[in-house]
C-alpha positions as CSV (number, residue, x, y, z in Angstrom):
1,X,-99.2,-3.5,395.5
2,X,-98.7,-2.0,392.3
3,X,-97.4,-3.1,389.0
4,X,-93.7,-2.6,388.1
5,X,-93.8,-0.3,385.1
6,X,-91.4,-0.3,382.1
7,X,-92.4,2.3,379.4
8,X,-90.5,1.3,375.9
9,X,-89.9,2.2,372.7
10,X,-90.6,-0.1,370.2
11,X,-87.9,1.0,367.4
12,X,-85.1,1.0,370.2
13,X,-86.3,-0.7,373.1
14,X,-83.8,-0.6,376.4
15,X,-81.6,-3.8,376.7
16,X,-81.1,-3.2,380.0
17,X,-84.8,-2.7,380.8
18,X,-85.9,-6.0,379.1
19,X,-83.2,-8.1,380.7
20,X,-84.5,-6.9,384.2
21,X,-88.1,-8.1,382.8
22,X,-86.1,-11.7,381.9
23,X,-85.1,-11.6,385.1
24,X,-88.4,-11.2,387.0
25,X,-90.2,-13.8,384.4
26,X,-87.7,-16.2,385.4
27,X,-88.8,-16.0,389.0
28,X,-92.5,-16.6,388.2
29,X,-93.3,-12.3,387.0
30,X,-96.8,-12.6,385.8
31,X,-96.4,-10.1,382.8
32,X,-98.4,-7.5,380.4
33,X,-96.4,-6.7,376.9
34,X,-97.0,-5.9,373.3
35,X,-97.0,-8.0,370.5
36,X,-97.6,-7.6,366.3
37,X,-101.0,-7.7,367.1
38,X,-102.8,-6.9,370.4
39,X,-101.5,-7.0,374.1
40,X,-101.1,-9.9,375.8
41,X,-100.8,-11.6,379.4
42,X,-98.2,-14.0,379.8
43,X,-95.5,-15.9,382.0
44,X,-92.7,-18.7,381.6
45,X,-94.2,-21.9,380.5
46,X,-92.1,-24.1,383.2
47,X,-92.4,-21.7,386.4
48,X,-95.3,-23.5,388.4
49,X,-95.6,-19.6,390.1
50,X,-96.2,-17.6,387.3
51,X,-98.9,-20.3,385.6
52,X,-101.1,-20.0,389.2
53,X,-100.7,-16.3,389.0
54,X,-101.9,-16.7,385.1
55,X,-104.5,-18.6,386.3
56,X,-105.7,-16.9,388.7
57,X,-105.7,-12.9,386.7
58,X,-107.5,-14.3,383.8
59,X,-109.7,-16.6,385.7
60,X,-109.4,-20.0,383.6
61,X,-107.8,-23.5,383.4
62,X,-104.3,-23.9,382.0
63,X,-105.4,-27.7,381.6
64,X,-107.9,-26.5,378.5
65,X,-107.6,-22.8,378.2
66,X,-107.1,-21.7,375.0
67,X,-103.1,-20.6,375.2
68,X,-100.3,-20.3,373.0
69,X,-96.9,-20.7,373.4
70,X,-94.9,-17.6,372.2
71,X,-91.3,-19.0,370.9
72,X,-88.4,-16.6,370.0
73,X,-88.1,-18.5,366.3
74,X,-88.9,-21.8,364.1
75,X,-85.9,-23.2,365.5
76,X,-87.0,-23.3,369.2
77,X,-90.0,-25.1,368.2
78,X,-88.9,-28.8,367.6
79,X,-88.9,-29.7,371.2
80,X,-92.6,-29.0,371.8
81,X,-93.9,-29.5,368.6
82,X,-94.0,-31.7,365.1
83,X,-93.1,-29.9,362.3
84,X,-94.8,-32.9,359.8
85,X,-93.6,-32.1,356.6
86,X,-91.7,-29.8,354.5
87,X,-94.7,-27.8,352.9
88,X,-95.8,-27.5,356.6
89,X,-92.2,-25.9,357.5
90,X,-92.1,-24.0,354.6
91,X,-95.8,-22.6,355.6
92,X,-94.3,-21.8,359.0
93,X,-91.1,-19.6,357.3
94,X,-93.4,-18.2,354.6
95,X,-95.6,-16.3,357.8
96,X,-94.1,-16.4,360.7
97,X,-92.2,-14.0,362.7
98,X,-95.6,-12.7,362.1
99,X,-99.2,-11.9,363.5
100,X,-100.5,-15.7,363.4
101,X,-100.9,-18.4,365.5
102,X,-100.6,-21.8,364.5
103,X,-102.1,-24.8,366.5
104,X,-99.9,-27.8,365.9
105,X,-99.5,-31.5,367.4
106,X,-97.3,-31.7,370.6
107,X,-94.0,-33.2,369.8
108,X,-94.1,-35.5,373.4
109,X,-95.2,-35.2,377.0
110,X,-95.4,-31.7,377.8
111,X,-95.1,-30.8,381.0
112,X,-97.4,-30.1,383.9
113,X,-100.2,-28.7,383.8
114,X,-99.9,-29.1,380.0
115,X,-99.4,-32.9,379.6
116,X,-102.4,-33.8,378.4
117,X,-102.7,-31.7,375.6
118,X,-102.5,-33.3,372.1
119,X,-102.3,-30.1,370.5
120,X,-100.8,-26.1,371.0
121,X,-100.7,-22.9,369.7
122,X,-97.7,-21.3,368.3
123,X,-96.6,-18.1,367.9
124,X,-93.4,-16.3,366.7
125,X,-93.8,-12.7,367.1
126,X,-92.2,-9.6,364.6
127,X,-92.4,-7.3,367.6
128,X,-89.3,-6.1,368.3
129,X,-89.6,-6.2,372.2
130,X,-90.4,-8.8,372.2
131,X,-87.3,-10.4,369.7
132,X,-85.1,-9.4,372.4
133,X,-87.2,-10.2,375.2
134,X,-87.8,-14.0,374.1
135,X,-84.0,-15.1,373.4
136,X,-83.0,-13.9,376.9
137,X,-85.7,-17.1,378.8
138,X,-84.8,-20.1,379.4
139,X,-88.4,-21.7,378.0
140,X,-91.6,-19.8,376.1
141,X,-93.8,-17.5,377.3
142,X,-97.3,-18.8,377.6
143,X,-99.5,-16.0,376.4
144,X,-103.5,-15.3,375.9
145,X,-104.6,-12.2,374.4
146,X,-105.2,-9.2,376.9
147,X,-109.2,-8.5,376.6
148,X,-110.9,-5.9,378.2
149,X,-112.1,-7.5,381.9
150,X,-115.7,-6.6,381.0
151,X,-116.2,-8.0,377.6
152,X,-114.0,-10.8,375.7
153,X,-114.6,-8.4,371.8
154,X,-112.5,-5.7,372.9
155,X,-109.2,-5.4,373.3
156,X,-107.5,-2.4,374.9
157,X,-104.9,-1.1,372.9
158,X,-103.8,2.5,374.8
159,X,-100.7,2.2,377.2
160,X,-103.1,4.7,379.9
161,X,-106.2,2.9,379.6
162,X,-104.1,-1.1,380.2
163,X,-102.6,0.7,383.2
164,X,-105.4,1.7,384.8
165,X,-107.5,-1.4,384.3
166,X,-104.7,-3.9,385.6
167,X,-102.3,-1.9,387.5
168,X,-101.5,-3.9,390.2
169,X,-102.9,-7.3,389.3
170,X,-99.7,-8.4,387.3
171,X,-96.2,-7.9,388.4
172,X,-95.1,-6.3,385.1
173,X,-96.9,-4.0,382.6
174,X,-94.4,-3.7,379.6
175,X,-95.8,-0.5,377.6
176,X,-95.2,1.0,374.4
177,X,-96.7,2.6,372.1
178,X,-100.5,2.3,371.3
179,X,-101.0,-1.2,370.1
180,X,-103.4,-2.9,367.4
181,X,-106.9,-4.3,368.2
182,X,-106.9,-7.1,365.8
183,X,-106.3,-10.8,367.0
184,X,-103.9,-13.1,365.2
185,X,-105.1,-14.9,362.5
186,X,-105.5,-18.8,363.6
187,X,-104.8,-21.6,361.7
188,X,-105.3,-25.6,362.8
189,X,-102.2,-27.6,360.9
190,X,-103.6,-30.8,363.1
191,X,-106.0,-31.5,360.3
192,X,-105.4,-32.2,356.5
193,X,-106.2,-29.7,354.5
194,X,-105.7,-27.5,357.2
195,X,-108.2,-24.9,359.0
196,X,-108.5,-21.1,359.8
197,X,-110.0,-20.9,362.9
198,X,-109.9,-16.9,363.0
199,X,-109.5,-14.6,360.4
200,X,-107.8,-11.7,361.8
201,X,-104.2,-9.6,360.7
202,X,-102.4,-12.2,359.5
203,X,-102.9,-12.0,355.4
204,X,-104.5,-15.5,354.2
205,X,-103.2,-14.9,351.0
206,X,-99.9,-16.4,352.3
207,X,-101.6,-19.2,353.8
């Protein structure tokens, strides 16, 4: 079965289009979509379906997998995470919609499968897709970078080439134009000072 195809523009992308992708992610859509940095792979955090699809496409455990949770802004955040203090919230405005990812302490129980995490990645995104996408869901996406399937150093950045390597193995492939190939930068706020994990777009000169 093939992939249902929505082909965007970033500058202007179609309402209608997106809400139809909201839609689909709300009945367990295992999608493919753009952010400020590279591609990425994602689905609703609380639809059981769409984290076994997730599972299954990118072959890992959503027990200890290194995911994030992609929220539409700081405000969404208090009900999975702590926000400690005011110089870490004001870190948090200072860089963030933007192309970092910060791990942070879990606020209480998170659900299934995720309960027994102590900690999570966050991520706000600039991309504008995806800032109309994200306030349409009832919950965050949980999104891991799209690699290449044959090596985990590149990621594919050309609308073509991400169609033909995973046409039909999602539901949805949300194109536009040719993305980036650098990763988030990634920061660890669990720890005091904190630490970068990854150096990658995100400037660490607003760190």
């Amino acid at each position: 079965m093939k992939s249902t195809v929505y082909t965007l523009y970033s500058s202007s992308p179609n309402r209608r289009d997106i809400a139809e992708v909201a839609q689909a992610l709300e009945s367990g859509a295992l999608l493919i979509y753009p952010t400020d940095t590279v591609y990425a792979m994602g689905c609703l955090s609380s639809h059981a379906g769409g984290l076994k699809k997730l599972e299954k496409a990118k072959q890992l455990s959503l027990e200890k997998a290194p995911l994030s949770f992609l929220f539409e802004d700081i405000g969404a955040l208090s009900a999975y995470v702590h926000l400690l203090d005011n110089r870490i919230f004001r870190l948090l405005k200072r860089t963030l919609p933007g192309p970092y990812a910060f791990l942070m302490e879990t606020a209480q129980r998170l659900p299934r499968p995720f309960h027994k995490r102590k900690k999570i990645g966050v991520r706000i995104s600039s991309h504008p897709i995806l800032q109309v996408l994200l306030p349409m869901l009832s919950a965050p996406l949980v999104t891991t970078s799209l690699h290449h399937p044959d090596t985990l150093q590149i990621y594919p950045s050309d609308p073509d080439e991400i169609l033909s390597l995973w046409d039909g193995k999602v539901d949805i492939l949300l194109l536009a134009e040719a993305g980036g190939k650098q990763a988030s930068t990634v920061v660890d706020l669990t720890v005091d000072p904190f630490e970068i994990i990854r150096e990658g777009k995100g400037s660490l000169d607003l760190l």
